[in-house]
PAPA-480868 format. One record per residue (C-alpha): residue in three letters; x, y, z. Coordinates in steps of 0.5 Angstrom, whole numbers, plus 500, padded with zeros to 3 digits. Each point is the difference from the previous one (the first is absolute). Layout:
<atoms>
AlaXYZ...
</atoms>
This chain:
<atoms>
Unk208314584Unk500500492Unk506500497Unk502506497Unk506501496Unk504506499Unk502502493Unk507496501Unk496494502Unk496500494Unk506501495Unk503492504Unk492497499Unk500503492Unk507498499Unk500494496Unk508499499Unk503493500Unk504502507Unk498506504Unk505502506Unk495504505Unk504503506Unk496504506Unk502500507Unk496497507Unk493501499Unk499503493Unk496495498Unk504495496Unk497494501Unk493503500Unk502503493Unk503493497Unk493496502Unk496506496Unk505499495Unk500493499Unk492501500Unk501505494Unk504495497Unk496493500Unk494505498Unk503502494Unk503493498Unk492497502Unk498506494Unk505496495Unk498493502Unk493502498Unk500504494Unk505492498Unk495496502Unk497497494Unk492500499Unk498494502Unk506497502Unk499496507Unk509501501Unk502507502Unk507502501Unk502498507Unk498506506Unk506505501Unk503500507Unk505503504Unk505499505Unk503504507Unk506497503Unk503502506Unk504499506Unk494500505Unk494497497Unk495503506Unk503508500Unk497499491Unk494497503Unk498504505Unk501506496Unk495497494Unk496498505Unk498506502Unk500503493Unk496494498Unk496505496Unk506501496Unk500494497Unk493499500Unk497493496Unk508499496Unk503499508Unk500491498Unk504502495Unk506502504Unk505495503Unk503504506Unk505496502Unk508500504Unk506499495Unk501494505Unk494497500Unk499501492Unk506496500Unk497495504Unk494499497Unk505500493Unk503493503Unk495497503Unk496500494Unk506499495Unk506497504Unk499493497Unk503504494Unk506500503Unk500495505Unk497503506Unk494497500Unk496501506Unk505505504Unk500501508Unk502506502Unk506501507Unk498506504Unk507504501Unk500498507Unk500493497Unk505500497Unk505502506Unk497494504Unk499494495Unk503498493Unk494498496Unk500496493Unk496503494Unk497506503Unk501508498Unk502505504Unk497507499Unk507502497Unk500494494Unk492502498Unk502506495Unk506497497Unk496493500Unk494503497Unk505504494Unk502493499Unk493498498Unk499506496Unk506497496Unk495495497Unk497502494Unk492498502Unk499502506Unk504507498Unk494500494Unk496499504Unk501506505Unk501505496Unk493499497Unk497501506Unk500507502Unk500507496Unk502504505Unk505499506Unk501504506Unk506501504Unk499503507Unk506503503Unk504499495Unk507503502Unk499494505Unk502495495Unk506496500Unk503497493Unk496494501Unk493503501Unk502505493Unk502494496Unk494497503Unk495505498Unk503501493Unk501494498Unk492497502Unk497507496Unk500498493Unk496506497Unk497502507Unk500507501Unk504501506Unk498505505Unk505502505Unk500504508Unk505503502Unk503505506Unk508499500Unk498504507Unk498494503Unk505495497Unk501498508Unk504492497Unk505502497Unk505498505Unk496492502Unk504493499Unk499498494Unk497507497Unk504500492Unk498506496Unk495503505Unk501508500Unk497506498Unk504498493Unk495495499Unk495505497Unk505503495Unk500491497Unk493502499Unk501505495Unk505497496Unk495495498Unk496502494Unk494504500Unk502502507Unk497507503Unk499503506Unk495503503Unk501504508Unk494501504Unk500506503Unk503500508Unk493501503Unk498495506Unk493497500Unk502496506Unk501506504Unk496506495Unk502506505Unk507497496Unk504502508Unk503492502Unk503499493Unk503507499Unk503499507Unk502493498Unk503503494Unk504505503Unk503495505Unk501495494Unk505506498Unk502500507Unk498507501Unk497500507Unk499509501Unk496499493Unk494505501Unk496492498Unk503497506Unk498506504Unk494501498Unk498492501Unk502501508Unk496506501Unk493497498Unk501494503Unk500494494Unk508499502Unk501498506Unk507499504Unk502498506Unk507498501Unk505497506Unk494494503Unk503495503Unk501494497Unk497496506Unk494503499Unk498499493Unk495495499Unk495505506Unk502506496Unk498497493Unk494498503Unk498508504Unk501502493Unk496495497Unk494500504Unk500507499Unk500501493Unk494494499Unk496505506Unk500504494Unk498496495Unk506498496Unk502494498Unk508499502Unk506498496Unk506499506Unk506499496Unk505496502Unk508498499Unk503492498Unk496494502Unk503500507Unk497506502Unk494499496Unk497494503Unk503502507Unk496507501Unk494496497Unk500494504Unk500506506Unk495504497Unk497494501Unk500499506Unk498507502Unk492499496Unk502503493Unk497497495Unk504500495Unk502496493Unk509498498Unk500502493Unk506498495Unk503494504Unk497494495Unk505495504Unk498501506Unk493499499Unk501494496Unk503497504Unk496501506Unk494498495Unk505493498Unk502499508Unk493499501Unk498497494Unk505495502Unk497499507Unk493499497Unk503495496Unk503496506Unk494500503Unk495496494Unk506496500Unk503501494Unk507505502Unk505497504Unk503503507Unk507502497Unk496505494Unk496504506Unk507501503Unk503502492Unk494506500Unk502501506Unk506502498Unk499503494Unk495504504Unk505503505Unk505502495Unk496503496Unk498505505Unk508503500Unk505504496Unk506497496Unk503494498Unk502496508Unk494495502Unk498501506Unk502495506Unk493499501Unk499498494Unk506495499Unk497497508Unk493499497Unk503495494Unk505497505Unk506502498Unk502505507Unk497496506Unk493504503Unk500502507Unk494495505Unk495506500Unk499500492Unk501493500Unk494499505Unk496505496Unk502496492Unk497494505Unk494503502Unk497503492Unk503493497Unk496496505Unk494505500Unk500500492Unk500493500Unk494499504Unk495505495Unk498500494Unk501504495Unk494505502Unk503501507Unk506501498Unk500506496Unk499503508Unk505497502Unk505502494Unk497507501Unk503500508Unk506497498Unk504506500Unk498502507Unk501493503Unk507499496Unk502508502Unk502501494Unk504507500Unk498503494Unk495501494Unk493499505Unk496505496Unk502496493Unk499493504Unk492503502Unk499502493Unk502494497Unk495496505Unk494505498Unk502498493Unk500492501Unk494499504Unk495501495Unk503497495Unk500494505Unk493500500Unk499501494Unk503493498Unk498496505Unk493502498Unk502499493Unk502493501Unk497495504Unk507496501Unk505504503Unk506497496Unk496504493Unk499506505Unk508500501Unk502499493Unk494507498Unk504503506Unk507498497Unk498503494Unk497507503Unk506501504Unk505499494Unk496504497Unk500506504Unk507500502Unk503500493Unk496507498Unk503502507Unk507498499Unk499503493Unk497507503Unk494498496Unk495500505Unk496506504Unk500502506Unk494502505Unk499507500Unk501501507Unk498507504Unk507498503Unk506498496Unk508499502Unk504499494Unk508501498Unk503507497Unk501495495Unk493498499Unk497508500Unk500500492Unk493501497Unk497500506Unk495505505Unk497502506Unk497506503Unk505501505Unk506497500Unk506498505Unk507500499Unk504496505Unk508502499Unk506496504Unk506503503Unk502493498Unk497498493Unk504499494Unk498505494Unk505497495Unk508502498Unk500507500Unk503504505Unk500507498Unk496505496Unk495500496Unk499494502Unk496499493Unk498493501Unk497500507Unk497507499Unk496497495Unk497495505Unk498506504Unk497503494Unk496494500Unk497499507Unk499507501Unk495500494Unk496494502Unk494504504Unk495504498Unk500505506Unk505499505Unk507497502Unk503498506Unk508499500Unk502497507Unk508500501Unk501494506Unk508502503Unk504506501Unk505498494Unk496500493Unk503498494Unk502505495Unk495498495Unk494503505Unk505504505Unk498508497Unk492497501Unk501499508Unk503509499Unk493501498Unk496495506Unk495505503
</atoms>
């Protein structure tokens, strides 16, 4: 469908101020009118670049662009890729990047600049496990890259690339992310969206400056304005799921929205389930709504769940993708890599047994290392039967080549017994063998192969690690609450937990945590289905178990 802009939207895409505030709700359009807005810009500085351009003159002033940074590089993409024709011919001259990967980039390219040449990266789950040199953890990347902005070239050199600069969900920046954003604009126009209705991070680790305040910064910058979109939805035209997803946010659940959402049936709830059924319950309801057609968002709460109920819908046929959990699938990715290594001979036993590890922890929540993880690097004695099964990969790895070893890395999860994270363990299967084939073919002695492999690995681990890398886009997707932002389905389901945390507060209005309500509940685009699991709700989600059908 061709982009048609409201009078609104057309003020935000005329506008030529050095820093414009555009606030909306879920699903007006924010990001579609920031791509046209981009685009109207490099238009109007490719006019400017012609009529500089001397007769004759082989140089010409440099080509404008622009920059989009966000917090998950795949919901901006999967946006501008539909809108593709918004863009239209200046999409190459739009960088679309995470502040972390943006940072990474920075330090990768430049850390020798301040004695960081080269930089590793150490997963967060890494940490808890190994102390590693010389490496950067995904916490030190913003800090490390606004120490390398301290030197004057390279900080030149940035600032003269991009005339505008695009902020996504800009209440969600902390203060590093804003120095960040300031520092590397120069004369940069800045374009900034915002909801402070969606501002669902305020209470995370480390989250300093995040808030709805954050907007009000954006207008103490010179030049500032601010433009609010009108509060229609383009997810959802008939404007039903926001407006009851609005009047929940404020905690009014008799509101004549909410009333209305249920009777037609685009909201949908059922409460009172029983935990110990979860997994068919969400399966019955899946299964369902791709009957109809949809395609399905299942919303989830905290890893542990989360790779849980995957690894059961799993086991029960539903074709599904995780999103949102990068270390899990990297270190799936990494513990495979390694047993491929191992095979062509060039990793040792011990460093399949570390990503094994790596792997384990990944897949759970908080700051205690699992026993198995601990048992599988040596330090708590493992029982004989893993043992025997650690006996049997090690010495079926040893007897392949690196070609029948991505078979039996793909496998090891079910031959190990592995607890959890199996549907990540697959998906990492189904990326690596291609790659595998692809090098082998490349390189006619296996050694080179391997190397290519190490390169590619990196490679794609750095942009998961960092929220740089797209994600499928899967009929069936299983994500965090956490992770919903930016994203949508047709349909979507929503699992609740007697047992799920939902931050610090205790009593009304639950200001924070009805944000994050707000947010799921506006991700589809005809129906939602909220399953409430055990008798004793939160208070956060208790009124909506009064309004189960």
């Amino acid at each position: 469908m061709t982009y048609q802009p409201d009078k609104t939207q057309r003020q935000v895409i005329d506008a030529d101020d050095s820093v414009l505030l555009v606030c909306g709700g879920a699903g007006t359009g924010k990001t579609t009118t920031a791509a046209a807005a981009v685009r109207a810009h490099l238009e109007r500085a490719d006019q400017r670049r012609a009529e500089k351009a001397e007769p004759g003159r082989r140089t010409r002033p440099p080509t404008a662009r622009a920059l989009f940074l966000s917090f998950s590089r795949s919901s901006v993409a999967q946006i501008l890729d539909r809108t593709a024709d918004v863009l239209g011919p200046y999409l190459p001259q739009v960088e679309i990047t995470t502040f972390h990967a943006f940072a990474w980039r920075l330090l990768t390219r430049w850390g020798g600049a301040i004695g960081g040449a080269e930089p590793a990266m150490l997963s967060e789950t890494e940490a808890k496990l190994f102390r590693v040199p010389d490496t950067i953890r995904y916490q030190d990347m913003l800090p490390r890259a606004l120490d390398l902005l301290k030197v004057p070239a390279v900080l030149e050199h940035l600032r003269a690339r991009w005339t505008m600069i695009v902020c996504d969900e800009f209440q969600d920046t902390d203060d590093r992310q804003f120095e960040l954003l300031t520092t590397v604009r120069g004369d940069a126009r800045l374009l900034l969206l915002g909801d402070p209705n969606q501002c669902i991070y305020s209470d995370l680790p480390g989250a300093v400056g995040v808030g709805p305040e954050r907007l009000d910064t954006a207008l103490d910058l010179p030049g500032a304005r601010r433009i609010d979109l009108p509060d229609v939805s383009h997810r959802d035209p008939s404007n039903v799921l926001p407006a009851a997803a609005a009047a929940i946010r404020r905690r009014e659940f008799d509101h004549a929205a909410v009333t209305a959402a249920l009777d037609s049936g685009r909201l949908h709830i059922q409460a009172g389930l029983p935990t110990d059924q979860e997994a068919d319950i969400v399966a019955a309801v899946v299964q369902d709504l791709r009957v109809e057609g949809h395609t399905v968002g299942v919303f989830s709460h905290h890893i542990d769940a989360t790779t849980a109920l995957s690894d059961q819908l799993t086991h029960l046929d539903i074709a599904h993708e995780v999103i949102g959990l990068p270390e899990c699938l990297s270190s799936s990715i990494d513990a495979q890599h390694a047993m491929i290594r191992f095979a062509g001979g060039v990793a040792t036993w011990r460093a399949v047994l570390q990503r094994l590890a790596v792997f384990v922890t990944s897949s759970v929540r908080g700051k205690q290392v699992p026993n198995l993880a601990w048992m599988l690097l040596g330090k708590v004695a493992r029982p004989a039967a893993l043992d025997r099964r650690l006996d049997k990969l090690h010495a079926a790895l040893q007897a392949a080549d690196p070609a029948a070893a991505v078979a039996l890395a793909a496998d090891a999860h079910a031959q190990l017994g592995l607890p959890r994270g199996e549907r990540h363990w697959q998906h990492a299967a189904q990326l690596l063998q291609p790659q595998v084939v692809r090098q082998l073919r490349r390189h006619a002695d296996p050694a080179d192969a391997l190397e290519a492999l190490d390169a590619a690995i990196g490679a794609y681990r750095a942009d998961l690690l960092t929220y740089a890398t797209g994600e499928p886009a899967t009929p069936v997707q299983l994500m965090g609450l956490y992770q919903t932002k930016g994203r949508e389905a047709d349909a979507t389901v929503v699992v609740l937990r007697s047992n799920d945390f939902y931050g610090p507060e205790r009593h009304e209005p639950f200001e924070t945590g009805s944000r994050l309500l707000y947010v799921v509940l506006t991700r589809a685009r005809h129906k939602t289905v909220a399953l409430l699991f055990g008798d004793d709700p939160r208070p956060l989600v208790a009124p909506l178990a009064k309004l189960a059908m």
